[in-house]
C-alpha positions as CSV (number, residue, x, y, z in Angstrom):
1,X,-6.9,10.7,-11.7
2,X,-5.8,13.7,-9.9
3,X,-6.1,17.1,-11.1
4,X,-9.1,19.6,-11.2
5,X,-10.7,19.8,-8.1
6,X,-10.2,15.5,-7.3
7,X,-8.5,15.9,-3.8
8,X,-11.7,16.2,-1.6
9,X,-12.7,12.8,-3.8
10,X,-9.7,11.1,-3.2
11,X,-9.8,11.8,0.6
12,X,-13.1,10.5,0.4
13,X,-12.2,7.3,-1.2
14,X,-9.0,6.7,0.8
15,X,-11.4,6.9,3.9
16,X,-13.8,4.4,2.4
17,X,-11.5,1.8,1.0
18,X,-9.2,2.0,4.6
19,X,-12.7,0.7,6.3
20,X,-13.9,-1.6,4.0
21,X,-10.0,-3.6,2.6
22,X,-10.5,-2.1,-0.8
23,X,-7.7,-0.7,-3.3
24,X,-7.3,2.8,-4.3
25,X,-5.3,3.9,-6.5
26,X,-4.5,8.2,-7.4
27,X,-3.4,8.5,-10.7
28,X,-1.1,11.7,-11.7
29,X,-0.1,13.1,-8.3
30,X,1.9,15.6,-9.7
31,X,-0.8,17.8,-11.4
32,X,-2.5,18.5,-8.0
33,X,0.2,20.0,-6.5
34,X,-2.3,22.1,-3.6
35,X,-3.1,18.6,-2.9
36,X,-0.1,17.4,-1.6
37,X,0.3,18.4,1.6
38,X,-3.5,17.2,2.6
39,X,-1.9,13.6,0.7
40,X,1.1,13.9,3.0
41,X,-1.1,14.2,6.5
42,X,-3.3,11.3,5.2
43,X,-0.2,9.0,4.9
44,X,1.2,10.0,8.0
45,X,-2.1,9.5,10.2
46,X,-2.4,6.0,8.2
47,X,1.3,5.2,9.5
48,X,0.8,5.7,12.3
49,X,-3.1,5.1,13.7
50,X,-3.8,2.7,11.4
51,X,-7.2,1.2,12.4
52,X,-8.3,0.3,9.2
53,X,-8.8,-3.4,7.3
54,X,-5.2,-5.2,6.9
55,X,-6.2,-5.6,3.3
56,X,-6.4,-1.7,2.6
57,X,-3.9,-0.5,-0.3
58,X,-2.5,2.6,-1.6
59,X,-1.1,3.3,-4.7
60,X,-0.3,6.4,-6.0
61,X,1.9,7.4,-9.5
62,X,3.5,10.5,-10.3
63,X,6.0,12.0,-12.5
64,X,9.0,13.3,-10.7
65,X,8.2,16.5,-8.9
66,X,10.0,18.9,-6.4
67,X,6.5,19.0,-4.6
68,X,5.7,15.6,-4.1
69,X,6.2,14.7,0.1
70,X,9.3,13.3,1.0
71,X,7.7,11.6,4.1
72,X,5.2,9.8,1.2
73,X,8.3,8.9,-1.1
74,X,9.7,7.3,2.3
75,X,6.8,5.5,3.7
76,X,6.4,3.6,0.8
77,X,7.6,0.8,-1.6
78,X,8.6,2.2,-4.8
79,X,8.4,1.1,-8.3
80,X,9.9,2.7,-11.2
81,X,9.6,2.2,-14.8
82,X,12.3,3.8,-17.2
83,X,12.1,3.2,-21.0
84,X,14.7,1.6,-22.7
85,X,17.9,3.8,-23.8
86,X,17.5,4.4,-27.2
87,X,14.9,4.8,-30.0
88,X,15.7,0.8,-31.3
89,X,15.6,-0.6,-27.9
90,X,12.0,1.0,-26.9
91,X,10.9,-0.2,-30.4
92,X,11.8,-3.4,-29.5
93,X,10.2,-3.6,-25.9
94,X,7.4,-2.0,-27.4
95,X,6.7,-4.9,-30.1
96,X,7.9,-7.9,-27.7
97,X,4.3,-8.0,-26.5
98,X,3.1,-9.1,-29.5
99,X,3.6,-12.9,-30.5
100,X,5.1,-13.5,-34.4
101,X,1.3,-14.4,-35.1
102,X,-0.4,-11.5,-34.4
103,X,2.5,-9.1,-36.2
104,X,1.7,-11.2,-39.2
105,X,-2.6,-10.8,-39.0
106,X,-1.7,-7.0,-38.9
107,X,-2.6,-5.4,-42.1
């Protein structure tokens, strides 16, 4: 997870896992906002030297932020996931995980 200090880590681990076909993935990329411009080099050099193992990943979640790099946001596949409209609706996504079993064991 990002945040206090983690960027010279992450570099670090984005280096390794690029050699060796590993995952990484940076949790929280909106609470190291300093960090974001270093994050926006690093996915720009990997664009476009890449050199690395083809089974190297990189995934990164954030909550929407002005700061986060456009050229990142670009560059990569996106995912989003928006809860429900509605305090009944989110209940009931919430509780559809559970079979009719284990509601019942509950005491």
């Amino acid at each position: 997870s990002l945040g206090q200090g983690q960027g010279p880590r992450a570099t670090k681990m984005i280096e390794t896992a690029c050699k060796e076909g590993t995952w990484v993935l940076l949790q929280n990329c909106h609470l190291a906002r300093s960090y974001m411009p270093q994050l926006e080099k690093i996915c720009e050099n990997l664009e476009e030297n890449f050199l690395g193992n083809k089974s190297f990943r990189l995934f990164l979640t954030s909550m929407p932020a002005p700061y986060f790099p456009v050229a990142v946001l670009q560059a990569g596949a996106k995912l989003t996931n928006e809860p429900p409209q509605g305090l009944r609706a989110n209940v009931r996504r919430s509780m559809s995980v559970f079979t009719k079993e284990e509601l019942e064991s509950i005491e």
